[in-house]
N, C-alpha and C positions, 0 to 999 in steps of 0.2 A: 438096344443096338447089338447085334451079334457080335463076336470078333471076328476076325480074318482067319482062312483059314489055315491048319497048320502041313497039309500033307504038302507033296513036292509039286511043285507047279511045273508041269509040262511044257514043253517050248510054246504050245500055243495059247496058254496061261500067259506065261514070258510077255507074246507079245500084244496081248491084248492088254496086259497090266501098263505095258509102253505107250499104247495107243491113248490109251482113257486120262494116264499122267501127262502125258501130250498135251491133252486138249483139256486139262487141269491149269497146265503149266501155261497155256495161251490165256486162259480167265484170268490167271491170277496178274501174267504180266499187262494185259487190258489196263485194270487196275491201278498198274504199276506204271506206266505209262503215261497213263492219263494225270496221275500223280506229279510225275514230272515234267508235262508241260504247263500244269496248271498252278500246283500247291503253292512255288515262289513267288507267282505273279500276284495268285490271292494272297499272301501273307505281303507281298508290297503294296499292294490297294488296300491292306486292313489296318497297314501301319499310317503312323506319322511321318512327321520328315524324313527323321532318321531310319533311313531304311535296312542299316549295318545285319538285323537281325530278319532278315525278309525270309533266310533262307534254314531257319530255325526249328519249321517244323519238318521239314526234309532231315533234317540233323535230330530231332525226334522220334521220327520213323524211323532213322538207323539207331538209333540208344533203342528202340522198343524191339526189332528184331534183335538186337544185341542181348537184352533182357530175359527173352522169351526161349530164345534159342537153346539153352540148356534143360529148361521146364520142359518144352515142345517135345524133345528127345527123348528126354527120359519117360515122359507120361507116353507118348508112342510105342515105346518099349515094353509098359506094361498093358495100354488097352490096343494097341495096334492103330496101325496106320492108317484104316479109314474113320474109323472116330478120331483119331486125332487131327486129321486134314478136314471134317467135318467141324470141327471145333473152327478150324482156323476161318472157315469162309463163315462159321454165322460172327466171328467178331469182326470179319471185314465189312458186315451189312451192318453192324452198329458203326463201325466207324465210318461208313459212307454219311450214316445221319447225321452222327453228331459234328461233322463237317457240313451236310449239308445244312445244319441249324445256326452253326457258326459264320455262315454267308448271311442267312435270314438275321442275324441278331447282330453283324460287323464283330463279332468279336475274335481277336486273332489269338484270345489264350483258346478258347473251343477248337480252334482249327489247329491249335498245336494238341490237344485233347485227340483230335481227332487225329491224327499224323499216329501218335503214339500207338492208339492201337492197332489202325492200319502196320504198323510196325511187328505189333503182337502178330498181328492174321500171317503176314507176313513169313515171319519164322516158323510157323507150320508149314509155308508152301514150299520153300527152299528147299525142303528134304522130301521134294515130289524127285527127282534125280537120284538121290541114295534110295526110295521105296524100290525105285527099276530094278539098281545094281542089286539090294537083296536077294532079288529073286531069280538075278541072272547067276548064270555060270563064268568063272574067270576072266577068257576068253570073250563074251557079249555083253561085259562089264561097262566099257567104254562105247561099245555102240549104245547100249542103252541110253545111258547117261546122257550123253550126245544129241539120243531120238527125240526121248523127254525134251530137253533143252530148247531141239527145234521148234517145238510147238509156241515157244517166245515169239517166233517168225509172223505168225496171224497177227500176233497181239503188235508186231511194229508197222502194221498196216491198219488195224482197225483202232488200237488205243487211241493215238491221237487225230486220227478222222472223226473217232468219236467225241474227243474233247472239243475238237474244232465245230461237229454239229453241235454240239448240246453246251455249248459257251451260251449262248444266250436264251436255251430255252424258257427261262422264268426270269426275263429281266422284269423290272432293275436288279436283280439276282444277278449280275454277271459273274461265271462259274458255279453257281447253285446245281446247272442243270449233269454237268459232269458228274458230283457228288451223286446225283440219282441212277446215270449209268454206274458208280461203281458197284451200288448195292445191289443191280439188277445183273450187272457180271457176277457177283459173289453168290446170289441168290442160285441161279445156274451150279454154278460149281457143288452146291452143297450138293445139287442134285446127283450130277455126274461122280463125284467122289466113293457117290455108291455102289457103282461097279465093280472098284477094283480091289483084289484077292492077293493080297503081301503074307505069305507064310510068317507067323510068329516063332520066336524062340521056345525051343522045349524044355522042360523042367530043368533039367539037365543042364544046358546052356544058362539058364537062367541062374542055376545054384554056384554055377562055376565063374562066373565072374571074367574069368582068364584074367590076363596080366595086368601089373597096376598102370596108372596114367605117366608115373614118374618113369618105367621103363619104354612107355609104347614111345612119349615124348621123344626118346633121344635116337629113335630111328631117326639115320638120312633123309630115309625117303621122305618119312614125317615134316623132318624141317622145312625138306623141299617143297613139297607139296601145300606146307603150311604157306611157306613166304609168297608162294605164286599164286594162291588163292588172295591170301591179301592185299599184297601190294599191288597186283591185278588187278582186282575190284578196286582197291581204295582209292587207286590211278583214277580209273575210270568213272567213279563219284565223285573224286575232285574236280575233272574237267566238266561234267555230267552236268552237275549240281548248279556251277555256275554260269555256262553256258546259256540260260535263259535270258539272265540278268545279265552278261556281254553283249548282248543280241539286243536287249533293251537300251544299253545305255550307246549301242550305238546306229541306233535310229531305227531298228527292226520290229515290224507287229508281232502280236502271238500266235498268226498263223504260219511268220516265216520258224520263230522259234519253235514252232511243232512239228512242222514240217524238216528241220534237222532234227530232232528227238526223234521223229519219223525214219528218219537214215540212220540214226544210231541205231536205233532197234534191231533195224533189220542187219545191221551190223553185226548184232551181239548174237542173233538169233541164226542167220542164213547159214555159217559156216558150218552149223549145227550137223547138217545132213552128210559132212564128208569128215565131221572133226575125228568120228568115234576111228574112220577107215586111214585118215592119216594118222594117228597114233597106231593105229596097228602094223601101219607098213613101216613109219619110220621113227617110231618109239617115246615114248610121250615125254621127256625130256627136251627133244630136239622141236615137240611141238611147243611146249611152252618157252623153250628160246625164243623163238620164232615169236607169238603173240609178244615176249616182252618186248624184243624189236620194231614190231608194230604199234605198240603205244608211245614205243617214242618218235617214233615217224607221226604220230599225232598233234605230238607237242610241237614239233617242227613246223608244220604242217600252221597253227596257229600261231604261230610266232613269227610266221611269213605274211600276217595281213588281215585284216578284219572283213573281209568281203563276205559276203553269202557263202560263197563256197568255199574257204578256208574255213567256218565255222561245219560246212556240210560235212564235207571229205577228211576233215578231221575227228570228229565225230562217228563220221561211221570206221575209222582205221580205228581210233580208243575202244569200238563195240567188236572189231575183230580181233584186237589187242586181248581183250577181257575175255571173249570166247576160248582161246586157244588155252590161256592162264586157268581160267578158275575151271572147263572142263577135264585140262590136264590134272592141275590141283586137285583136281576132287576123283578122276580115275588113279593118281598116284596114291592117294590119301587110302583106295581101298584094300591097295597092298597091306597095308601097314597093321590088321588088325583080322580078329578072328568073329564069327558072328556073334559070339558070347561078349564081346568087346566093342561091338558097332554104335553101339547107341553113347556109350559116354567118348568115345571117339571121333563120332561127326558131330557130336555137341561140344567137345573143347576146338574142334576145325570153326567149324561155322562162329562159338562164341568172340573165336578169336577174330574171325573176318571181318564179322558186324561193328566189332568194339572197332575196328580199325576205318570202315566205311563211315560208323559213327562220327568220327574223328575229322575224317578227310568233309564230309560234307559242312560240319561247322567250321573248318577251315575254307571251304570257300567264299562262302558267304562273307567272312571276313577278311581272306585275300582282298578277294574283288573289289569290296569297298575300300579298302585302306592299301593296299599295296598294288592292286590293278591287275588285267587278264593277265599279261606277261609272266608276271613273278608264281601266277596258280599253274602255268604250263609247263617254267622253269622247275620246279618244284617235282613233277612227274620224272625226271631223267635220271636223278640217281638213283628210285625205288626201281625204275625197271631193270637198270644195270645190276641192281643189287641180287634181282630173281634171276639174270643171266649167269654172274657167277654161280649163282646158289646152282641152278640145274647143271652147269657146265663140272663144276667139283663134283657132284653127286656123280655123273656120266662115269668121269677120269675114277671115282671112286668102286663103283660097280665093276668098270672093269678090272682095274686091280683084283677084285675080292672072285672075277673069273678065270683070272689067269692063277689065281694060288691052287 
């Protein structure tokens, strides 16, 4: 396999590398997708009574991106970013199978097997959004990120359309037949991933290292950008996660519950197309205020009712919630570091995000079952207040540091 190449990528490089990430970034979340309308309900049909742990291999899948995410980065760093993103789709067609075996065989440890590396595949696709900004210029940093981003958009239309066709394609297989689209979305992507052209670091950068991680850490901006990627995301898996299984225990099929995964999606995905242009006009601090505010109009939002559409309309505010959050976090994140510094940089971003999404999803799972929906929404309002201060100091701090 070649590596990528190293000269400067031209603006129509630029956007073609955005294009192809794009429509990377819509496979992978297909995938992803279909994951979460499906994975909890198969892990509650594979279990027993106790169903406390239904939600276990979703909380697998976040420990395996958590896992991988450091590996993922660094190895991208040295063979480049299309064999490294090639890496990542053929472990998502292993783990389509060994999910899809784990339905043929009932067994629910196979399907955490299979969560897990779905997880692995996973943490190569996440840094389909850092591949863009590499190759952008300062300035089309946040479009980029953004652009990529939107291509999420297809996949909140076609992920769980697709689960909903291919739910029963190989019954008594109920869910087997999903498992088969993931490997044929992943299958695709290996293809497509070979398009795209990410400049590598030069001897040079690579010998220099630049700053250590105990300096880059105690940037503001770092902080900030750290907490609003996480607690963004982990908000949004907390609710995410358990929303299925709300849906279930109060009387709802799994076409309504996909059908809000459906609205979430396009929640997390649609703002994609104007996220990169309002951070440019009015500074990506005050956008990630704004998303924190918005997740907690989520939890309100559920805590006012169990209807179809308190579960809808809250779900997709948490998917705009998270948008504003983790693309501000991850355009403020790029301040923060030099290209010689990129790679161990969005590998302590991301390890920290997953370790934190890890966390939040095996917390719903057991919210839900022992302490009830309420107490998992309640739970959301002080992390997001937490990211409000955090950006709102950082703002008050910068300008200080303009006025000296």
């Amino acid at each position: 396999m070649s590596q990528d190449v190293t000269a400067t990528v031209p603006p129509v490089g630029v956007r073609r590398n955005v294009g192809i990430l794009a429509i990377s970034q819509a496979l992978f979340m297909c995938i992803t997708t279909m994951a979460i309308a499906t994975t909890p309900l198969a892990g509650h049909a594979l279990l027993g009574v106790d169903k406390t742990f239904a939600t276990l291999p979703l909380v697998l899948n976040h420990v395996g991106i958590m896992l991988m995410t450091v590996p993922a980065s660094l190895l991208m760093g040295r063979i480049g970013r299309r064999a490294g993103f090639t890496i990542g789709s053929l472990i998502a067609i292993l783990s389509g199978a060994i999910s899809l075996y784990a339905i043929y065989t009932k067994s629910f440890e196979l399907l955490c097997v299979g969560a897990l590396l779905t997880g692995f595949s996973s943490a190569f696709a996440w840094y389909y959004r850092f591949a863009a900004a590499d190759a952008a210029d300062e300035a089309y940093r946040p479009k980029a990120i953004a652009l990529v981003m939107a291509g999420g958009l297809i996949a909140g239309i076609i992920g769980p359309q697709t689960a909903k066709w291919s739910l029963h394609w190989l019954d008594p297989m109920v869910f087997a037949g999903v498992y088969v689209m993931t490997m044929i979305f992943a299958a695709i992507a290996v293809v497509v991933v070979q398009g795209i052209r990410i400049p590598t670091l030069t001897k040079a950068e690579r010998a220099d290292g630049g700053k250590p991680m105990s300096e880059i850490i105690r940037q503001p901006a770092y902080i900030v950008a750290l907490s609003s990627s996480m607690f963004g995301y982990g908000v949004m898996t907390l609710v995410m996660s358990a929303t299925p299984l709300a849906m279930l225990a109060c009387g709802f099929q799994f076409n309504d519950s996909a059908t809000v995964i459906q609205g979430h999606v396009i929640g997390m995905f649609l703002p994609s197309f104007f996220t990169g242009h309002l951070i440019a006009r009015f500074g990506v601090l005050r956008i990630i205020s704004a998303g924190a505010l918005i997740q907690m109009g989520c939890a309100v939002v559920n805590l006012a009712g169990i209807d179809f559409m308190n579960f809808f309309i809250a779900n997709v505010l948490v998917g705009i919630g998270w948008n504003f959050t983790y693309i501000g976090g991850s355009t403020l994140l790029t301040t923060t570091y030099r290209p010689a510094e990129r790679a161990k940089v969005q590998a302590s971003h991301d390890f920290c995000v997953y370790a934190t999404t890890a966390t939040a999803a095996g917390l719903s799972g057991v919210l839900q079952a022992r302490a009830g929906w309420d107490i998992v929404n309640i739970a959301a309002l002080p992390l997001m207040g937490l990211v409000m201060i955090s950006a709102l100091a950082l703002s008050r701090y910068q300008a200080r540091q303009a006025a000296t």
